[in-house]
C-alpha positions in Angstrom: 4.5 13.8 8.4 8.1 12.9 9.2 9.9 14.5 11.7 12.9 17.2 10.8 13.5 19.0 13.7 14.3 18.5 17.4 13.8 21.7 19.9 15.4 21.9 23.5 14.7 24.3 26.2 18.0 25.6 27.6 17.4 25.8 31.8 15.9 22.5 33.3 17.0 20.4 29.7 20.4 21.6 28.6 22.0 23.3 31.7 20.9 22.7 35.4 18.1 25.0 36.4 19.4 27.5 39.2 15.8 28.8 39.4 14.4 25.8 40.7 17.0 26.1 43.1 15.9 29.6 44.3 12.3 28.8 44.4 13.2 26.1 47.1 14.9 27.9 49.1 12.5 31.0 49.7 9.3 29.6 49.0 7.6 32.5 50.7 8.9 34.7 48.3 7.6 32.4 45.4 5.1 35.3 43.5 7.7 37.7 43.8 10.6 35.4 42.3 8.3 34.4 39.3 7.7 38.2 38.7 10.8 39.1 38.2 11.3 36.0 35.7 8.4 37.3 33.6 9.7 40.4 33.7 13.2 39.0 32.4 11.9 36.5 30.4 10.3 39.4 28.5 12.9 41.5 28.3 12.0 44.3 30.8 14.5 44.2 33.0 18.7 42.6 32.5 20.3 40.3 34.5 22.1 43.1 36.8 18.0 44.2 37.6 16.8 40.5 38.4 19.6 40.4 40.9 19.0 43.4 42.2 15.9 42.9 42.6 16.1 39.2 44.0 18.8 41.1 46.1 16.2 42.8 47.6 13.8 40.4 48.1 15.9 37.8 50.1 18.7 39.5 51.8 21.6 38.8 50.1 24.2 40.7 48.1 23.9 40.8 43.7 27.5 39.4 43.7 26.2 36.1 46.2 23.2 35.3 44.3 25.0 35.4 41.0 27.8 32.9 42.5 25.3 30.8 44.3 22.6 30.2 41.8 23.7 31.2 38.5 27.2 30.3 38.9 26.0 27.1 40.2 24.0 25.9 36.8 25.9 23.8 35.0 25.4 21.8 31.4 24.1 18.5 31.5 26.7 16.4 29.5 24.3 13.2 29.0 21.8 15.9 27.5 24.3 17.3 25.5 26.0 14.1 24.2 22.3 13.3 22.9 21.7 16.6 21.5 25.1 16.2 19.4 24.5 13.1 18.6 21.5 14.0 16.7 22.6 16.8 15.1 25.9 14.9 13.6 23.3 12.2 12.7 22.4 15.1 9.8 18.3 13.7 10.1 17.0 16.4 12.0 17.8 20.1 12.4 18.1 21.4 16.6 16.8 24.4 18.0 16.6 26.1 21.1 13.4 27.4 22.4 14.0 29.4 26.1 12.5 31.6 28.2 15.5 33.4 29.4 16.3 36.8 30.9 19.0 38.7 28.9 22.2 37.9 30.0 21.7 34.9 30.8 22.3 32.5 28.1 25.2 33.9 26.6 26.8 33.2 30.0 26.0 29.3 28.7 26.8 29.1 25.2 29.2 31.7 23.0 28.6 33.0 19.9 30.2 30.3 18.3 29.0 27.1 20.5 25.4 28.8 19.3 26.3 28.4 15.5 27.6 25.5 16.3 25.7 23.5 18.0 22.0 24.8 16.8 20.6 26.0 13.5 18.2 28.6 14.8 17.6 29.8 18.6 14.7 32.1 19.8 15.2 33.4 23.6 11.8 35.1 25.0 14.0 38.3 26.2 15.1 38.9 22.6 12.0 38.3 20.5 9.2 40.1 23.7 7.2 36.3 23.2 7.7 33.4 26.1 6.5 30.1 26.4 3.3 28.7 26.1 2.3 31.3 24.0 1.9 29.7 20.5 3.9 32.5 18.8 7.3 31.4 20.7 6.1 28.0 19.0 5.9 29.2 15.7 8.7 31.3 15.7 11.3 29.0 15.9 9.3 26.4 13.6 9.8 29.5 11.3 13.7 29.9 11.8 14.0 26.3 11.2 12.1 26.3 8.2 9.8 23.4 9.2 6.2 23.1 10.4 5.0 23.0 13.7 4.1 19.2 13.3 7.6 18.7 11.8 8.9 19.2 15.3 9.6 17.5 18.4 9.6 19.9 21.9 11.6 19.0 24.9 10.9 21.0 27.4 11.0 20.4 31.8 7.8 22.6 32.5 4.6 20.8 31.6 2.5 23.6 30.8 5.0 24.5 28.1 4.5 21.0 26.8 0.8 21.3 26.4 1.2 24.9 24.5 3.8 22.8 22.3 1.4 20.1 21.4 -1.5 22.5 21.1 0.7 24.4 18.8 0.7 21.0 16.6 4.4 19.8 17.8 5.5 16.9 19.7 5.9 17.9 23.4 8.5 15.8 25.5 8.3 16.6 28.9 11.6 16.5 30.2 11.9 14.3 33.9 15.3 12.7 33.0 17.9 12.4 30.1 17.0 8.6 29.4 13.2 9.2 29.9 13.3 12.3 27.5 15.6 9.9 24.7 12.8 7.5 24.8 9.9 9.9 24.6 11.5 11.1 21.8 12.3 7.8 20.2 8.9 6.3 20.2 7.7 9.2 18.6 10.2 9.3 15.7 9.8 5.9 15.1 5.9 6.8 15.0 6.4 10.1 12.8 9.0 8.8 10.8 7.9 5.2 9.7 
């Protein structure tokens, strides 16, 4: 079944992942760090919470953590460049597929840069459902109108990519940009034959 749509994860894919960053750098802290991301992944706490919280846990101030590790994630222009190329190529439809806390996204893409650059998005803190659970899977093949197996996943956490292709997508894991266009080549040229 041919291919129609393409799906990137935002942090990791799109835009530099200030997480991995912070895991580094207090790795004693590790359990603690990935609870609060499930917590904001989910919803259950904003942005202003997580950095309290993370405030808390490591010793320095909201206003430091947001300038140091989420001020520091930036897009990844070769990543982008590909992503826009495929959309303007009018073959496939893109989607985004993240696990994000609320709050941050938005301070990624605008209202208008979403619209424009993706035809459907589905962030875990919005819809209560993260990745690898098959729902998160299934609810943006939904948006996009295609099926699961219609769909190619690009995604930088393996376990993510294992959920996608037990879902009945085309997992990409994500190591670099070139890496990633390849992946995804040989499996269009595959699908789409």
């Amino acid at each position: 079944m041919a291919i129609k749509a393409i799906i990137f994860d935002c942090f990791g894919v799109l835009v530099t992942s200030a997480r991995v960053a912070l895991k580094n750098d207090y790795p004693h802290v590790i359990k603690q760090i990935d609870n609060l991301d499930h917590q904001a992944d989910y919803g259950l706490i904003t942005r202003q919470q997580f950095n309290a919280g993370l405030a808390a846990l490591i010793g320095m101030p909201p206003d430091e953590i947001e300038a140091k590790y989420w001020g520091s994630s930036v897009r990844v222009a070769s990543v982008f460049s590909w992503m826009k190329m495929l959309k303007d190529s009018g073959q496939y439809k893109i989607g985004m597929l993240s696990n994000v806390g609320r709050g941050f996204f938005t301070s990624y893409f605008t209202k208008a840069e979403q619209s424009e650059l993706f035809d459907a998005v589905v962030l875990s803190s919005d819809v209560g459902v993260a990745k690898p659970e098959i729902a998160a899977f299934q609810m943006i093949a939904d948006k996009l109108g295609v099926k699961l197996s219609q769909c190619v996943m690009i995604d930088d956490n393996y376990p993510n990519i294992d959920a996608a292709n037990a879902a009945g997508m085309h997992g990409v894991w994500f190591i670099s940009t070139q890496q990633a266009i390849d992946d995804t080549n040989t499996i269009l040229q595959a699908e789409n034959a």
